[in-house]
C-alpha positions as CSV (number, residue, x, y, z in Angstrom):
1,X,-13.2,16.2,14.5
2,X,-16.3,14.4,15.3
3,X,-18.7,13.6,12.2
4,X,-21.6,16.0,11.7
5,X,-24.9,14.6,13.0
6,X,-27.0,11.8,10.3
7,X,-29.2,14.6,9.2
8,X,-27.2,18.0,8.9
9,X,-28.1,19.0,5.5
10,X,-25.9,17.4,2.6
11,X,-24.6,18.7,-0.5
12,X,-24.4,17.4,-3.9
13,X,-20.6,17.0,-3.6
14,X,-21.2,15.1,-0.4
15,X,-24.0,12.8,-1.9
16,X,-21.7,12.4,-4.9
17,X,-18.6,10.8,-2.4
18,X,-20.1,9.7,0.5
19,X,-17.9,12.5,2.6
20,X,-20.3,14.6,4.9
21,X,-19.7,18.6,5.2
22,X,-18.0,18.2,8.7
23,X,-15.2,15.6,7.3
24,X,-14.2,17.9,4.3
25,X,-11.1,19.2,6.3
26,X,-10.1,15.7,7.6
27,X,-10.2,14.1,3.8
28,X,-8.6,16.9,2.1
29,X,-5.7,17.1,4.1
30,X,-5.5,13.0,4.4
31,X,-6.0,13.3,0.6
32,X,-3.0,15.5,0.4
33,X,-1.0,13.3,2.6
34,X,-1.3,11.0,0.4
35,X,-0.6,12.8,-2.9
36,X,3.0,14.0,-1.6
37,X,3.5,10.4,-0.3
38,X,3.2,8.9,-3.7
39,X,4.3,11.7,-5.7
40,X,8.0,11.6,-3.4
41,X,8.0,7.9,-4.6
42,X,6.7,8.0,-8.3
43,X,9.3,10.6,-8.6
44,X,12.3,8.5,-8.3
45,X,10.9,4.9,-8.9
46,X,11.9,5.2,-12.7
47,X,15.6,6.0,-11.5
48,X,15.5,2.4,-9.4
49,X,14.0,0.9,-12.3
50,X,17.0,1.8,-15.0
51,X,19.5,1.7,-12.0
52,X,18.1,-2.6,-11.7
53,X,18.5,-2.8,-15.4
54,X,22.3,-1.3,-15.4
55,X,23.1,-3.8,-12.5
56,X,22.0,-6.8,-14.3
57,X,18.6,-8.1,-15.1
58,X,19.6,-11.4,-13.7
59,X,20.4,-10.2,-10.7
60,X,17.0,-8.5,-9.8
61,X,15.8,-11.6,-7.9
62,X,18.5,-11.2,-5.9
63,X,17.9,-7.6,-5.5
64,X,14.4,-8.7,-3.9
65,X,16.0,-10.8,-1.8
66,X,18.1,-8.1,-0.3
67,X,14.9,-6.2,0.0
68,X,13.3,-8.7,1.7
69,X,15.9,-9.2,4.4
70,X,16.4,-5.5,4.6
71,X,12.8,-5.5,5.7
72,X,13.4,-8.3,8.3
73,X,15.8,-5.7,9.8
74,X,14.4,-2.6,9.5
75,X,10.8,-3.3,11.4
76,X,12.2,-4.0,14.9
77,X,14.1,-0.6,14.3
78,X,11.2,1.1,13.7
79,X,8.9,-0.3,16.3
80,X,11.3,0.6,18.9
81,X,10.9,4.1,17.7
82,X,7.0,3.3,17.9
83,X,7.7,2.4,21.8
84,X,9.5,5.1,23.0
85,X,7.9,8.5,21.6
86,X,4.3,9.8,20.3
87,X,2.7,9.4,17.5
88,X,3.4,13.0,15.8
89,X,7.0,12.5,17.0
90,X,8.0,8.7,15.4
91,X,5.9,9.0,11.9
92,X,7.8,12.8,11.9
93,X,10.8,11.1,12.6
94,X,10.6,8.8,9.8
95,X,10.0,10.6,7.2
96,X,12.7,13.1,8.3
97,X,15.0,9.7,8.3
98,X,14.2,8.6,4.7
99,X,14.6,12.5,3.8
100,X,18.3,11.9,5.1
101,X,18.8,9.0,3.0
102,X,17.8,10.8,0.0
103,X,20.4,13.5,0.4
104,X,23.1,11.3,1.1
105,X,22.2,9.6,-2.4
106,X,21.9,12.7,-4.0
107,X,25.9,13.5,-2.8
108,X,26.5,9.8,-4.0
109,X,25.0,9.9,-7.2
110,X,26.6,13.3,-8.0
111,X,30.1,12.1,-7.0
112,X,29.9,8.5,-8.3
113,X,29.1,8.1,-11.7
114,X,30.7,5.3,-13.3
115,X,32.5,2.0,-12.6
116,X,31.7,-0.6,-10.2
117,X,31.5,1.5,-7.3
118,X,27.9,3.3,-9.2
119,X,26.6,0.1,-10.1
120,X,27.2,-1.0,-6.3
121,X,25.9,2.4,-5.4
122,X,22.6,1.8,-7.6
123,X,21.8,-1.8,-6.6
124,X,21.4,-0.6,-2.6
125,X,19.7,2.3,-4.1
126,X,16.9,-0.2,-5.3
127,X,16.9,-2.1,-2.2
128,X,16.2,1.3,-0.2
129,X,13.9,2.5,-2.8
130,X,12.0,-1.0,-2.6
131,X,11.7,-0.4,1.2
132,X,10.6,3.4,1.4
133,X,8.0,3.1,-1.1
134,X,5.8,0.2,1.3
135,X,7.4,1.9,4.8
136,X,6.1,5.4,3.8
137,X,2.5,4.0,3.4
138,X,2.4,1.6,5.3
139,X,3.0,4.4,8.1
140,X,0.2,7.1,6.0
141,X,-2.7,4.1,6.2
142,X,-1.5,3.4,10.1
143,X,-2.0,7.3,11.0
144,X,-5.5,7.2,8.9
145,X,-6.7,3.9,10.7
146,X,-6.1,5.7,14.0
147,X,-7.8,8.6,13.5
148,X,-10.7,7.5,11.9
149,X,-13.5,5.4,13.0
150,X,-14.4,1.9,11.8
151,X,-17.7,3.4,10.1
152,X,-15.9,6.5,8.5
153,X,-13.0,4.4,7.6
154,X,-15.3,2.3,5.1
155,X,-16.8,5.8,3.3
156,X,-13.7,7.9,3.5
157,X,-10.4,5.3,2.8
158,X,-10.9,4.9,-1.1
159,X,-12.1,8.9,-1.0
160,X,-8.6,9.9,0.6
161,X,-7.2,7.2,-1.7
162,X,-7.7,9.5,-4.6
163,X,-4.7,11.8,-3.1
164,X,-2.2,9.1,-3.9
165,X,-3.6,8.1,-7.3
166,X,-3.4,12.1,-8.3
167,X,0.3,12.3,-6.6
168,X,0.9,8.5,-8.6
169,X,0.4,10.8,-12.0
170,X,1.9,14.2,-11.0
171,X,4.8,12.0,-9.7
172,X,5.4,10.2,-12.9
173,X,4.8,13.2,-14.7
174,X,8.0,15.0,-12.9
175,X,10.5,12.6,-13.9
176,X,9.0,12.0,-17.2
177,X,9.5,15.9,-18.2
178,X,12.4,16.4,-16.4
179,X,14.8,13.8,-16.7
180,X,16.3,15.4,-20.0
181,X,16.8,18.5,-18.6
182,X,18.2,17.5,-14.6
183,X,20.1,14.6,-13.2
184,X,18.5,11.6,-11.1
185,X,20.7,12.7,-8.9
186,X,19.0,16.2,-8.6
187,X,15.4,14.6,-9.3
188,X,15.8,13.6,-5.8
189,X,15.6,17.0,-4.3
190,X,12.0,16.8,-5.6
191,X,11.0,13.9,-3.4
192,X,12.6,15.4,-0.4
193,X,10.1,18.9,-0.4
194,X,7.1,16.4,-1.4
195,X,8.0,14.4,2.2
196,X,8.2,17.5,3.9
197,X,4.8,18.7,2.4
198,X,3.7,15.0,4.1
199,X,5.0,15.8,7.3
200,X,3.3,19.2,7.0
201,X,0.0,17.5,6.8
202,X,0.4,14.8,9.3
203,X,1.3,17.3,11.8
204,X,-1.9,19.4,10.8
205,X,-3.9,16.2,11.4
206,X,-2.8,15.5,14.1
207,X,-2.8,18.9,15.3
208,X,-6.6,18.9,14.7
209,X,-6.8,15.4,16.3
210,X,-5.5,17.2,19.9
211,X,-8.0,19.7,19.7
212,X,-11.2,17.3,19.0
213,X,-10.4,13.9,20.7
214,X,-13.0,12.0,19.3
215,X,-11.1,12.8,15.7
216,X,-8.6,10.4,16.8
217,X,-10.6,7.8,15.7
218,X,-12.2,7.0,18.8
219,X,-15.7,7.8,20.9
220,X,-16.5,7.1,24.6
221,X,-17.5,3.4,24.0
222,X,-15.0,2.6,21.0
223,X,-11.6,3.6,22.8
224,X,-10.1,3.5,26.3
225,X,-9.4,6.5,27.8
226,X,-6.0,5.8,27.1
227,X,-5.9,5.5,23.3
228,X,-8.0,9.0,23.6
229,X,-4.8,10.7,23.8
230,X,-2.8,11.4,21.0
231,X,0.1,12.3,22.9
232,X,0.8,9.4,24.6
233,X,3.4,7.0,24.0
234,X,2.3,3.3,22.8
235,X,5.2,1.2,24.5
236,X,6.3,-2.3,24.4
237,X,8.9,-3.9,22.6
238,X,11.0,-3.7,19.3
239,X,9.9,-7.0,18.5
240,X,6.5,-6.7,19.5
241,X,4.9,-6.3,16.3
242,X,6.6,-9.8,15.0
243,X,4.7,-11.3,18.6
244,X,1.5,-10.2,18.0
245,X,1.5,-11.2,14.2
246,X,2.6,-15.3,15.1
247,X,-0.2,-15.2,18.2
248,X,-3.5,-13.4,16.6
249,X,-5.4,-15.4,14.3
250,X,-6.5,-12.3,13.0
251,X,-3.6,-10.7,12.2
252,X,-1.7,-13.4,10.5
253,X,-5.0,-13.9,8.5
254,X,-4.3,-10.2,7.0
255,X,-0.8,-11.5,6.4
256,X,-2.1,-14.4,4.2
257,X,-4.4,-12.2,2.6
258,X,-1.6,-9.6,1.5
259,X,1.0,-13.0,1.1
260,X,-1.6,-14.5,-1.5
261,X,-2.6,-11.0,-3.5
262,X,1.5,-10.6,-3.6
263,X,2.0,-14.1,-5.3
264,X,-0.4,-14.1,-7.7
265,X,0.5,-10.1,-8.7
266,X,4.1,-11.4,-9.3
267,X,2.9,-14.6,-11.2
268,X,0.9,-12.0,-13.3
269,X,3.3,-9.7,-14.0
270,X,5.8,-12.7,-15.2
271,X,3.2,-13.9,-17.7
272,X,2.6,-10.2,-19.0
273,X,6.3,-9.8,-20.2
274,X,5.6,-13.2,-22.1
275,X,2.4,-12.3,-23.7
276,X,3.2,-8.9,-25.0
277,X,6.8,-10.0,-25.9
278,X,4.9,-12.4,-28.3
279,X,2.3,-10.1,-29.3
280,X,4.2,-6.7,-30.2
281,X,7.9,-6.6,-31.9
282,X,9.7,-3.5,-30.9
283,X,10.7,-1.8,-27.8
284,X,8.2,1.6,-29.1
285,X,5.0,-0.8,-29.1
286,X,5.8,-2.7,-26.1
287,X,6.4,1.0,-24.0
288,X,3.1,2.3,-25.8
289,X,0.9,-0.3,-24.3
290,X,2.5,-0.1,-21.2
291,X,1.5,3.5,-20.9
292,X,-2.1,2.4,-22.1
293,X,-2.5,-0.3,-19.4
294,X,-1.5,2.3,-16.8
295,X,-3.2,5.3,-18.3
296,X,-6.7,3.0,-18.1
297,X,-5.9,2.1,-14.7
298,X,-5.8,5.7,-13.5
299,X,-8.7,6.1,-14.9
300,X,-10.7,3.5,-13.8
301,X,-9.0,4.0,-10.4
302,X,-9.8,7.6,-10.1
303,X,-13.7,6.9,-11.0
304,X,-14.1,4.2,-8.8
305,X,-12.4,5.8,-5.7
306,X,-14.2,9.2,-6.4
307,X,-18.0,7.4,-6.8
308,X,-17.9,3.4,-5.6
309,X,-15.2,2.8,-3.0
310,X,-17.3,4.4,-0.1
311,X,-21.0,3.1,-1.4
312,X,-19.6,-0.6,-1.9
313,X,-18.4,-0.9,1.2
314,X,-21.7,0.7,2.4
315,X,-23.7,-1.9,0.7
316,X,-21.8,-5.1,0.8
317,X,-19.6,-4.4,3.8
318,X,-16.5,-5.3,4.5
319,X,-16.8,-9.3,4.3
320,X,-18.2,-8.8,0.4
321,X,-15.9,-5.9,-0.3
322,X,-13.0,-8.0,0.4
323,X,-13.9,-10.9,-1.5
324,X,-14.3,-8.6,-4.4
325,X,-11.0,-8.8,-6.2
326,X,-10.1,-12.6,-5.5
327,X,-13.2,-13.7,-7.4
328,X,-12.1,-11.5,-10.1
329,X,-8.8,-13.1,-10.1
330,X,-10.3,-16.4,-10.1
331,X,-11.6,-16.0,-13.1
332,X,-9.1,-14.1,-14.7
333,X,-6.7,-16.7,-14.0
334,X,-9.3,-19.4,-15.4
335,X,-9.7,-17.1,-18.7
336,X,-6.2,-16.3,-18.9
337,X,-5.2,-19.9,-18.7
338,X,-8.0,-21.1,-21.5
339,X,-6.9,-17.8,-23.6
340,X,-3.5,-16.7,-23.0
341,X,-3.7,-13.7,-25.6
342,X,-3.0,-9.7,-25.1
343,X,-6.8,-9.2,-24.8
344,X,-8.0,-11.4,-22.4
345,X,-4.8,-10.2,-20.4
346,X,-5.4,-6.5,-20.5
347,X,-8.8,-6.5,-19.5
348,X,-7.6,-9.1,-16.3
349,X,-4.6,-6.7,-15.8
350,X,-6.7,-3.2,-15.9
351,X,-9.3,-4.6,-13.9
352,X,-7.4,-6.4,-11.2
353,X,-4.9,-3.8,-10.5
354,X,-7.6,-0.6,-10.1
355,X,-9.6,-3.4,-8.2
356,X,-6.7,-3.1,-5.7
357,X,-5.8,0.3,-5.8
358,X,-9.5,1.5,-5.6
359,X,-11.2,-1.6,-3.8
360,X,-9.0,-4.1,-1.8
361,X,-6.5,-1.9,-0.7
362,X,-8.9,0.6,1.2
363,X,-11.0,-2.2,2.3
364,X,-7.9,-4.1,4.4
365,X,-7.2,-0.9,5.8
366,X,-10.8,-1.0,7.3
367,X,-9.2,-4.3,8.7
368,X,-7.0,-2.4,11.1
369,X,-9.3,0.2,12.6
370,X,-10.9,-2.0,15.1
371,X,-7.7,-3.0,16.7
372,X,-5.7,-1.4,19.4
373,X,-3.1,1.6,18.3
374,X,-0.1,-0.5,18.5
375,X,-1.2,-3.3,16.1
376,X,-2.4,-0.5,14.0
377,X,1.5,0.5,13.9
378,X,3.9,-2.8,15.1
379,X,2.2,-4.9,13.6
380,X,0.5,-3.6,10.5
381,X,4.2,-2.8,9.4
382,X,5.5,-6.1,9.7
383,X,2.4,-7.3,7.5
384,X,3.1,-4.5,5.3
385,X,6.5,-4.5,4.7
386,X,8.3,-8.1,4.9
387,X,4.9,-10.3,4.8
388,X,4.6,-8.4,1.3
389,X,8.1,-8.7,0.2
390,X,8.2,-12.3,1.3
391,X,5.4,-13.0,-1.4
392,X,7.4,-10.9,-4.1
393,X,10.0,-13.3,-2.8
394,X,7.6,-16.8,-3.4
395,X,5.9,-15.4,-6.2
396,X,9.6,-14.7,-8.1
397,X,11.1,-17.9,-7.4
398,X,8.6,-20.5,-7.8
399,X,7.3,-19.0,-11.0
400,X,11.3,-19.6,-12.1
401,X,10.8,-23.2,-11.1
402,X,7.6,-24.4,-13.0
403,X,8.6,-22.3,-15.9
404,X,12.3,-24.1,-15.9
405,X,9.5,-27.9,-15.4
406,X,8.0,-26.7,-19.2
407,X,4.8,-24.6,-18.1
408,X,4.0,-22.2,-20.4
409,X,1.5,-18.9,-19.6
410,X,-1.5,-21.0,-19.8
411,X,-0.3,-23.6,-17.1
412,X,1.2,-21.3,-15.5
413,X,-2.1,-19.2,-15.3
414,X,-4.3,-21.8,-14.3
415,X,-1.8,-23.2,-11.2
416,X,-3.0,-19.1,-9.6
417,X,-6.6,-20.7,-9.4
418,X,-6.8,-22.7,-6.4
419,X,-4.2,-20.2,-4.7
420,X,-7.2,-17.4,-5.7
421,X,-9.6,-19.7,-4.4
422,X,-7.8,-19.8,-1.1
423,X,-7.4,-16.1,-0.8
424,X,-11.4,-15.5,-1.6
425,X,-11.4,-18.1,1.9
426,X,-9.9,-15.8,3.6
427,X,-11.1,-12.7,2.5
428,X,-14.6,-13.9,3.6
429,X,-12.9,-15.0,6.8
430,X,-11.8,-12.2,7.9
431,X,-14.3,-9.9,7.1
432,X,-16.2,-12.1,9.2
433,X,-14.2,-11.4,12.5
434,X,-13.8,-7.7,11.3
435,X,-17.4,-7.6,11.6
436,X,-17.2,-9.4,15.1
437,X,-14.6,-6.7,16.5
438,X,-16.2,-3.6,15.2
439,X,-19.2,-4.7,17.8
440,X,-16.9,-4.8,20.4
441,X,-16.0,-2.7,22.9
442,X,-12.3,-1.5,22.1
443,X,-10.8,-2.4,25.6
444,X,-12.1,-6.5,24.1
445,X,-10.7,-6.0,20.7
446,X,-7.0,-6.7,21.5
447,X,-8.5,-10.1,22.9
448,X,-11.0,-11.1,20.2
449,X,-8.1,-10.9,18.2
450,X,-5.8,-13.1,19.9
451,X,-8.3,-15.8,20.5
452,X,-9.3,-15.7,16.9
């Protein structure tokens, strides 16, 4: 439904997040949306975690691999699906599809629990665990960028964010006071009723969307009359997504922009197990700070998403907001490499990963909501899903090289700097031309885009 005029009366709640009275509907049920998104995957992301370790922890690179080609395959799949029905109809369908999957590994799981045939069973359990989690919101932020403007998405996408930071929690908090008492196996049933609570919402949204057109994220002079309608079917080809990606400037700068936050993340996330392995001695300390580092980012998450996101990218806009988080990894990297110690590293670590969740992450959805519904689908999902993996992927493999050349975490800290540098490029870059299509006409954007 349409925002409420600039001077209907606001209250403190409102002043508070940046949501106006007439959107509270809209964000509480995206909010939601969210919530049983994450809290379907936090639910059984410990299971693929212990199910890598029982496989072999030298074969979890190759596990990402298989993840990453898994990806490769399953986006033409899905944008086919994307070309033949309507919106409600294909992101219904795939949740309903991963709900299948679940069951069938809940039967397996049950059946299956020792020998090589469960340690087979567990490995492709990881690989479809490692797609789901990216496919399932990747498809959430898709359905938000088309139903809400370029201008709300700026005040409202780190509001709605908070849904999946709560369902993160609640999530974790399942399988944490459950596992003793259930089964994995049966843990799984949990994360089938939270999709179906998703699908729930996305139908009300949608549902709402129908009855007030502009809701869909468009206005007379931002959308053609044909994006207006939320019934109708997006077209083009299975591989379409892959095409507009390689031929839009644009678009394969978001792709470098995700590629370049994946590397360094990974590069990170290799130097932590080295610097609390040397800094704490048993398995206890090493899971209590663990819990601290993700207790803090919560936190800091929460607050930022509840009181900054929306007023940041109000202030700075989106060229500034986006640049954000790589100068805070450039000189996090440059700190971490002079001082490779636990506290320099925690502080980097807090504050660069609820800068993403709270900040980044928001912000490059804005990215999408000036482009035409099916980039917003076929190709945001390639971007998302093997774009992402394929910098797990770089990120895994080269940090194995220079560490096997000698580097140690302070080298190895300081070779992220320039790639940091590069990624602040293009953050300003394409904020830049996001700035240049939200001043367009919509019926243009699909060619500003291509020409870069």
């Amino acid at each position: 439904m349409s925002p409420p005029p600039e001077h209907e009366p606001r209250t403190f709640a409102a002043w508070l997040t940046g949501a106006r009275p007439g959107e509270a509907g809209l964000v509480l049920l995206s909010a939601l949306y969210f919530f049983f998104i994450l809290s379907a995957y936090y639910v059984i992301r410990p299971i693929r975690e212990e199910m890598a370790v029982a496989g072999g922890v030298e074969n979890i690179p190759w596990l990402f691999t298989g993840t990453l080609t898994a990806m490769l395959l399953v986006h033409p799949i899905f944008a086919a699906v994307v070309s033949r029905w309507t919106r409600r109809r294909f992101v219904t369908l795939t949740y309903r599809f991963f709900m299948l999957n679940l069951l069938v590994y809940f039967v397996l799981l049950r059946v299956v629990t020792d020998g090589p045939a469960a340690v087979w069973i567990g490995r492709t359990f990881f690989v479809w665990i490692s797609v789901f989690n990216l496919f399932v919101v990747s498809v959430f932020w898709s359905f938000m960028t088309d139903i809400f403007r370029e201008r709300q998405s700026r005040r409202l996408f780190g509001l709605i964010g908070v849904g999946g930071t709560v369902g993160g929690i609640v999530g974790s908090a399942i399988t944490a006071f459950l596992v003793g008492f259930l089964s994995p196996a049966t843990l799984l049933l949990f994360s089938v009723l939270l999709l179906e609570g998703a699908v729930a919402c996305l139908k009300a949204l949608d549902s709402r969307c129908a009855a007030s057109p502009v809701a869909d994220g468009s206005s007379a002079d931002e959308a053609s009359a044909g994006e207006r309608s939320v019934d109708e079917v997006i077209g083009g080809s299975a591989l379409e997504g892959i095409r507009r990606v390689l031929a839009s400037p644009y678009l394969l700068g978001i792709g470098a922009f995700m590629l370049l936050f994946t590397i360094g993340s990974t590069f990170l996330y290799n130097i932590q197990a080295d610097i609390v392995s040397r800094t704490f001695a048993t398995g206890a300390e090493r899971t209590s700070v663990f819990a601290r580092i993700d207790l803090s980012v919560n936190i800091l998450t929460l607050f930022t998403q509840l009181f900054l996101t929306g007023r940041i990218l109000k202030w700075l806009g989106v060229r500034l907001a986006l640049g954000i988080l790589p100068v805070l990894s450039v000189l996090g990297f440059l700190a971490l490499g002079a001082a490779p110690v636990f506290a320099v590293f925690v502080v980097f670590q807090v504050l660069r990963r609820a800068g993403n969740f709270a900040l980044a992450v928001p912000t490059r959805e804005v990215l999408y909501t000036v482009l035409p519904r099916r980039d917003k689908y076929k190709a945001k999902n390639f971007n998302d899903l093997f774009v992402y993996r394929a910098g797990d992927q770089i990120g895994v493999w080269s940090f194995a090289g220079l560490r096997a050349l000698g580097l140690g975490s302070s080298a190895l800290a300081l070779t992220m700097v320039p790639l940091a540098g590069l990624w602040l490029l293009t953050a300003l870059w394409l904020g830049r031309k996001q700035a240049v299509l939200a001043r367009r006409p919509a019926a243009s954007q699909a060619e500003v885009a291509a020409a870069g």
